[in-house]
C-alpha positions in Angstrom: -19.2 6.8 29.1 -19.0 3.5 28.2 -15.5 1.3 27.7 -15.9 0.9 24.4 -16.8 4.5 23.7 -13.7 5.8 25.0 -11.4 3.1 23.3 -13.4 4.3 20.0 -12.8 7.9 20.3 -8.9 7.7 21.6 -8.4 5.2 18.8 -10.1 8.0 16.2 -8.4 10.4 18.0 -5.0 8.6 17.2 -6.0 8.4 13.6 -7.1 11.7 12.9 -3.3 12.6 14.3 -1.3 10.5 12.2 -3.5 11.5 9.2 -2.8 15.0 9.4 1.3 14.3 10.7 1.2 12.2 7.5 0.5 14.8 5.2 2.1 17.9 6.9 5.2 15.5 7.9 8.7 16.8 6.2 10.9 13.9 6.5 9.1 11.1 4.7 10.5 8.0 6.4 8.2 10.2 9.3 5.5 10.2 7.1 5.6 6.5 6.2 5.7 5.7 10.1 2.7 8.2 10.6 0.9 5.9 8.3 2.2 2.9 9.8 0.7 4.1 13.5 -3.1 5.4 11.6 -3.2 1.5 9.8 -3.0 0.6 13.6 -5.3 2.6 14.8 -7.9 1.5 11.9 -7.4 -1.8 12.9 -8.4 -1.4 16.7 -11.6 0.5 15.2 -12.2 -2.4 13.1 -11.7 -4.8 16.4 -14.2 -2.7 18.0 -16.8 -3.5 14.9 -16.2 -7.2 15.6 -14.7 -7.1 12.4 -11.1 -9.4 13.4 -10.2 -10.6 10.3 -10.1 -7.4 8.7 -8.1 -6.4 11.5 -5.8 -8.9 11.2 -5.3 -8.5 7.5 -4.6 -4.6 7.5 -2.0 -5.3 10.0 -0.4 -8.5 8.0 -0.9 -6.7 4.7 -0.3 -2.9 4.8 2.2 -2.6 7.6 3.8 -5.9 7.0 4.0 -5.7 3.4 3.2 -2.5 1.5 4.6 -0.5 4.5 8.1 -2.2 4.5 7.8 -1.4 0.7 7.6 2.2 0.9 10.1 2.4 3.8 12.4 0.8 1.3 11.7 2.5 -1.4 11.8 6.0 0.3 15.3 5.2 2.0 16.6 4.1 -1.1 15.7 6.5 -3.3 16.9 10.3 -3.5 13.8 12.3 -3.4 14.3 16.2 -3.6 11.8 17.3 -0.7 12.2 20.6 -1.5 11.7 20.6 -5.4 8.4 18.2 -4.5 7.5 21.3 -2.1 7.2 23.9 -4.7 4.2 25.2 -5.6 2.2 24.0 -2.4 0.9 27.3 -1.0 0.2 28.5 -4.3 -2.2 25.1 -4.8 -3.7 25.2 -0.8 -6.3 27.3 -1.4 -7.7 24.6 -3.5 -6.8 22.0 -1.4 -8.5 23.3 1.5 -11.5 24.3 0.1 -11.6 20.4 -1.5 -10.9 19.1 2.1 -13.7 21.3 3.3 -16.4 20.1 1.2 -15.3 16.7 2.1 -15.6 17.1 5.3 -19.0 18.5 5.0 -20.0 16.1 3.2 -19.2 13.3 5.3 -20.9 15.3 8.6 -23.9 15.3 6.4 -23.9 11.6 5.8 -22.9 10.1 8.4 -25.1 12.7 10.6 -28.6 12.5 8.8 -31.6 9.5 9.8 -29.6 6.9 8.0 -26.4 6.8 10.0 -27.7 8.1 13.3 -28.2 5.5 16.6 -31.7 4.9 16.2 -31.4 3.8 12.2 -28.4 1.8 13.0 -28.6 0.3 16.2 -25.8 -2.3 18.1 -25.7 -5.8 16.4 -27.0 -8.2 18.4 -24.3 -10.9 20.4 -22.4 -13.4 18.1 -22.6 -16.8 18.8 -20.5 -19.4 19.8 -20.1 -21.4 16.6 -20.0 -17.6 14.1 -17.0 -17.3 12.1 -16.1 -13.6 10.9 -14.1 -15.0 8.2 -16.4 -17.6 7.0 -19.6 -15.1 7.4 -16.9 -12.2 4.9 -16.6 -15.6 2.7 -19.8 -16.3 2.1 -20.6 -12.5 1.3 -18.3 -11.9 -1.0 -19.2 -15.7 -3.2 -22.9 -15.3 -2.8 -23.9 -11.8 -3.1 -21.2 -9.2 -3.8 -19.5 -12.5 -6.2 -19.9 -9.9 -9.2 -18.3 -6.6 -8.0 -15.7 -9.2 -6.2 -14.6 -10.4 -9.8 -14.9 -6.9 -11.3 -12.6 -5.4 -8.4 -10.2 -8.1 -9.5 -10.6 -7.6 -12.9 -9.0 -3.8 -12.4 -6.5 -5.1 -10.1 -5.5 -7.6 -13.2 -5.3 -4.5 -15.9 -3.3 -2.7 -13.3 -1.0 -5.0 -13.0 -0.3 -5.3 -16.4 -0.4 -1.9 -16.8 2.5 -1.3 -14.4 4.1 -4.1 -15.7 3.7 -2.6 -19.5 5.5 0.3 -18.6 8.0 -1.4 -17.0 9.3 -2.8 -20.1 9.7 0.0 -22.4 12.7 -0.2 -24.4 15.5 1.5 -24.1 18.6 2.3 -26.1 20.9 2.2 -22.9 19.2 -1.1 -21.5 21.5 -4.5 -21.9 19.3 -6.9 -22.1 20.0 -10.6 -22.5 18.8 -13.7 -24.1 18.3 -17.0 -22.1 18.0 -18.9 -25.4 21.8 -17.9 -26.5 23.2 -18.7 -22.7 21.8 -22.2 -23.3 23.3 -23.0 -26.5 26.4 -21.7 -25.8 29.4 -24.0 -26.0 32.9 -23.9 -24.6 34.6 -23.1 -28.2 32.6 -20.0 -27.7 33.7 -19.3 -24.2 37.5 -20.3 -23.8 39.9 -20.3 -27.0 43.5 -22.1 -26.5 46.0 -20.2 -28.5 49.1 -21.6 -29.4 52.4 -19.0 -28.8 56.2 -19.4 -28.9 57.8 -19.0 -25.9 59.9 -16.2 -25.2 63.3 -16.9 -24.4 64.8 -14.4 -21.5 67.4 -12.7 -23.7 70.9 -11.6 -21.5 72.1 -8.3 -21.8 
């Protein structure tokens, strides 16, 4: 067995681990580190493809970003693990048998004359002078430019989706006005009232 074999199959084995310890994990901070480790191991598969800048941007972008994200959000908030448990035996025979045909489904694919070796042999040595980056670049501009701007067209009505609901009014929100903080003036903010002294009276 080859070097790069065995760095393939520990680095899927890895994966295949943290998927399931992601899923089956109770604590969820353990979950969200599960996830953390199978990004990693994604991105050494993805090293192995020669695909680096990939690599490189699941690392920077998932675990640096969205990761810290969750982590924050799942240590901050007060989730009830137990009432988001109920009902899950009652809904696993459906869940398995989904996660069954998947996995059938992928053994077919990736196992019939169009995935195998001999329809997809090892692409031949890079140069010197090839760019990964440049060569995703010119992909994504030249050929794939239209399903490039459609993918960002849904990430744009996402976006202002989430940020629609995000602003549903309430009748318990304060909410203030930037235009009435500008014009304010210091009669409206500090008002000198004139008052007799009181006089200390003796007993």
């Amino acid at each position: 067995m080859e070097f790069k074999t065995f760095v393939f199959y520990v680095m899927a084995a890895i994966l295949v681990f943290a998927a399931v310890r992601v899923v089956t994990a109770r604590n969820p901070v353990h979950a969200a580190l599960f996830l953390v480790l199978s990004f990693f191991s994604a991105s050494g598969i993805w090293l192995l493809l020669e695909a680096e800048f990939l690599a490189i941007t699941l690392v920077l972008v998932y675990v640096g970003a969205v990761m810290v994200l969750f982590l924050f959000v799942v240590m901050m908030l007060d989730i009830n693990i137990e009432r988001m448990r109920q009902g899950f035996w009652s809904n696993l025979p459906v869940g398995a048998l989904v996660g069954i045909l998947l996995v059938v489904q992928m053994a077919l694919v990736l196992g019939g004359r169009y995935f195998g070796v001999e329809a997809m042999p090892a692409p031949p040595a890079a140069s010197e002078t090839y760019s990964n980056t440049r060569e995703i670049g010119r992909l994504l501009y030249t050929e794939y430019v239209y399903p490039f701007e459609l993918a960002s067209l849904v990430l744009l009505v996402a976006m202002v989706a989430a940020v629609t609901l995000t602003l549903r009014k309430r009748k318990d929100a304060r909410h203030l006005n930037p235009a009435e903080q500008i014009a304010v003036r210091r009669e409206d903010r500090v008002r000198l009232v004139s008052m007799p002294a009181e006089k200390d009276q003796q007993p």
